[in-house]
N, C-alpha and C positions, 0 to 999 in steps of 0.2 A: 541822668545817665541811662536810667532803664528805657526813657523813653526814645531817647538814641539808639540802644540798641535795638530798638523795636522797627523804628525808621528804616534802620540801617535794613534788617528781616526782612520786613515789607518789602522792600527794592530789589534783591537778590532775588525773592518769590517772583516778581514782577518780569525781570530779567530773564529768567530763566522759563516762563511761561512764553513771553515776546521767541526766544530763541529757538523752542521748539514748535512755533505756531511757526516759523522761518521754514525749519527744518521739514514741515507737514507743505508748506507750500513749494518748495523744492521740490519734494518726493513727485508733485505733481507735474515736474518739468520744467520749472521756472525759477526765479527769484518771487514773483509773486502769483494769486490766485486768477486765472483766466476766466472771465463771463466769457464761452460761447454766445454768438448772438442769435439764441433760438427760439427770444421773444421778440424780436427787433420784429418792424410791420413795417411794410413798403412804403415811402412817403406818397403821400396822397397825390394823385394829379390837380391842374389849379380846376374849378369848373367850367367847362366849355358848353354854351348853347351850339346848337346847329343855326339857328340865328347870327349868329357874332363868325363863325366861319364864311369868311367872304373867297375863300380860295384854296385848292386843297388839291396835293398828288401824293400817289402812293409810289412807293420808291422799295426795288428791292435791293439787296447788298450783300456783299459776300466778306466774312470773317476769317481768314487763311490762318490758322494755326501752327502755320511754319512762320510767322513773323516774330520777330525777338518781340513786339509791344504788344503780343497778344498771345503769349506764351501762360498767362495767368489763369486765361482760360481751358487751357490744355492739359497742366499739371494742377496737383499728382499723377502720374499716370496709374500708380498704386494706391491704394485707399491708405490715410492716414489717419491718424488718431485724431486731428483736427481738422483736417482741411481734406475735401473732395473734389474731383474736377467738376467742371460745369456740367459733363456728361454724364457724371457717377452721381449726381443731383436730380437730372431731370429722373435717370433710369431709377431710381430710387423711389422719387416720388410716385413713377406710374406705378411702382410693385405696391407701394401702399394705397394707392387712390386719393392721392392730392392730386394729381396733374392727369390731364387724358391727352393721349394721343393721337390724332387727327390721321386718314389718309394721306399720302402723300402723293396721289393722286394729281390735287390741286390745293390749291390755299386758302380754299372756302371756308376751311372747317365747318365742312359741311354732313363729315363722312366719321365720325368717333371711330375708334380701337378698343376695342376688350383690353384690358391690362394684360391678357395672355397672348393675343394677337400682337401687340405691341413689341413685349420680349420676342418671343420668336423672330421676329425679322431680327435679332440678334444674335440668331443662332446661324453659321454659314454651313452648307450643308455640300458635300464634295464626294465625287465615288471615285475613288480610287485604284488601280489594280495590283495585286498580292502575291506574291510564289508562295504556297505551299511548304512550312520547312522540311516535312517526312514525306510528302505524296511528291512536290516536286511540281505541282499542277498552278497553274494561272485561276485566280477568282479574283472577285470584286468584292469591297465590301465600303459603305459610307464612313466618311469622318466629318463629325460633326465639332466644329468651331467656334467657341462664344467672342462675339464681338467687345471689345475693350475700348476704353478711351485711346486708347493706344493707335487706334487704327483710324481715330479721325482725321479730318484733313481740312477742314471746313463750317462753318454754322451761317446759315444763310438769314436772313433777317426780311422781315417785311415791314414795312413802317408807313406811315403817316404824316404830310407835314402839312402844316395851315397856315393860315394868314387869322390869327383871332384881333377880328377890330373892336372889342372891347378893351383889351390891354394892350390894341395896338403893337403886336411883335408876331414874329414867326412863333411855332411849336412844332415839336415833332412826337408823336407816340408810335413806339413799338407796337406790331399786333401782332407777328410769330414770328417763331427761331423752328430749325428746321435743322438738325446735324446730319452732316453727309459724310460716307466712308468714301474711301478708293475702292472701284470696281476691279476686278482684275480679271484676265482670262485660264483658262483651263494650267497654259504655263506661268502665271506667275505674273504677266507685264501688264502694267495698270492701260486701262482701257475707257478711264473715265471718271463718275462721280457718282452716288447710290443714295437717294434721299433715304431715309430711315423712315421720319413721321414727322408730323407737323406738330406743334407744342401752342396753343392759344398763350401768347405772353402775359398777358392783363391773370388769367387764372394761376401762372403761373410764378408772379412776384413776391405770394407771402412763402412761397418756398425758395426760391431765392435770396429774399432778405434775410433769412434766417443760416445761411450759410456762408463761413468766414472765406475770404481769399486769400491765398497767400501771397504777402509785397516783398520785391524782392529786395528796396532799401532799407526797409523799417517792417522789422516781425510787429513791435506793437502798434503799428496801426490797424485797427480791425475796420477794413472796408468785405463788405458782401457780394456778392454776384448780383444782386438787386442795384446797389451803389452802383457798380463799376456800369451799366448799362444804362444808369440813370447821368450820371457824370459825362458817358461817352467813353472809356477809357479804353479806347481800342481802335484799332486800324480798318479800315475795310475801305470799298471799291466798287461801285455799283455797276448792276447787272441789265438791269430792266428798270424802264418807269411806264407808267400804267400809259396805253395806248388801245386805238382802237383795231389793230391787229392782233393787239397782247403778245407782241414778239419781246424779246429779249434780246440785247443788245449781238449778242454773237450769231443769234440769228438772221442780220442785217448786214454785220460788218465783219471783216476778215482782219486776221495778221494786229499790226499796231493801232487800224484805224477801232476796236474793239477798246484798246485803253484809253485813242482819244476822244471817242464818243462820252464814254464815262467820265470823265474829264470838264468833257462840254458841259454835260447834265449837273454836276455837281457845282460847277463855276455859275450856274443858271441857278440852281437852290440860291446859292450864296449870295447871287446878285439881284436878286426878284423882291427882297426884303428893302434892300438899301434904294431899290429905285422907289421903290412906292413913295417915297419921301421927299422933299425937298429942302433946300438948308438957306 
């Protein structure tokens, strides 16, 4: 009997610890405890010789941020207690010195940013004109604006694709992301596109894998900003492929023939693998 009641003790002690270990991971925001992935490490590329590359174009692309399928990357557009936009990641990293930011100049990365140089171009700087509320008199004075995620509109991509005949398959690697805001003019109406800085991608993936995204069917899957660019998980629409003008497609073609160039180029990727082959 006493030893029953002792059983019975244990269990109620047991229960009652299980309930409040519940009750502590709640407080946390959930039913259970969340790993951030802030030790996760980018998975490795496979090895490529310069040997085994039998064929190779650079290709650039453009990421629209108004598309519902690449909405992931846009939001939050306010900083969350777990999840940050793509933008609120990179700008992060350059304040601490993981990531550098290149001229946008060109896409050499050839031309670094100070981490202070960097921000700044985040700052929009405007002069404005004033009345006076007791004098009555006209003056100017600046208003200075911090650039947000909120004001993107775009992430430009530079990539890599080959023909590796060791494993016999295409590959593609990313080599930079590039985010661009809307320009606007003195009144207000957009006037274009505003590169920010170039971001080398390859330095840039162990701070990406470390950062969750947020899915809009399933909270618990934890995919990263690393993932989703390793998967592909996003829309985009190219711009330029490497030539000996180094024009960009809107620099040659006008109106719809601009979509169907891109078009062309991308049906040309897609088809350049399956010819090599025979069946």
């Amino acid at each position: 009997m006493l030893r029953k009641c002792f059983l019975i003790h244990y269990l109620i002690v047991v229960s009652i610890v299980a309930n409040a270990q519940n009750v502590l991971n709640e407080d946390q925001g959930g039913a259970h405890k969340r790993h951030i992935n802030q030790e996760r490490k980018p998975i490795s590329y496979p090895y490529l010789r310069e040997a085994d590359v039998m064929w190779s174009k650079v290709i650039w692309r453009a990421i629209d941020l108004r598309q519902k399928f690449n909405l992931p990357l846009f939001y939050p557009s306010q900083r969350h207690t777990n999840y940050k936009s793509l933008f609120d990641v990179i700008v992060d990293g350059i304040s601490d010195g993981t990531i550098t930011a290149y001229d946008p100049i060109n896409d050499h990365f050839s031309n670094p940013m100070t981490a202070s140089e960097a921000l700044d171009k985040l700052k929009k700087i405007s002069v404005e004109k004033f009345i006076h509320f007791e004098t009555g008199e006209e003056y100017e004075d600046s208003i200075v604006e911090e650039i947000s995620s909120a004001d993107l509109r775009r992430y430009e991509l530079k990539e890599e694709w080959y023909i590796d005949k060791q494993r016999s398959s295409m590959g593609v690697r990313i080599i930079g992301i590039c985010p661009q805001i809307v320009k606007k003019d003195e009144y207000g109406n957009e006037i274009g596109r505003e590169r920010l800085f170039w971001i080398y991608f390859p330095q840039a993936r162990h701070v990406f894998a470390s950062q969750s995204v947020f899915m809009r069917k399933n909270d618990g899957q934890r995919l990263t900003y690393d993932d989703i660019f390793w998967k592909r998980m996003f829309h985009s629409y190219i711009t330029k492929e490497s030539n000996v003008y180094d024009r960009a497609i809107h620099e040659y073609k006008t109106g719809i023939a601009i979509q169907l160039e891109s078009e062309k180029i991308k049906n040309g990727l897609r088809n350049f693998e399956s010819d090599l082959w025979s069946y």
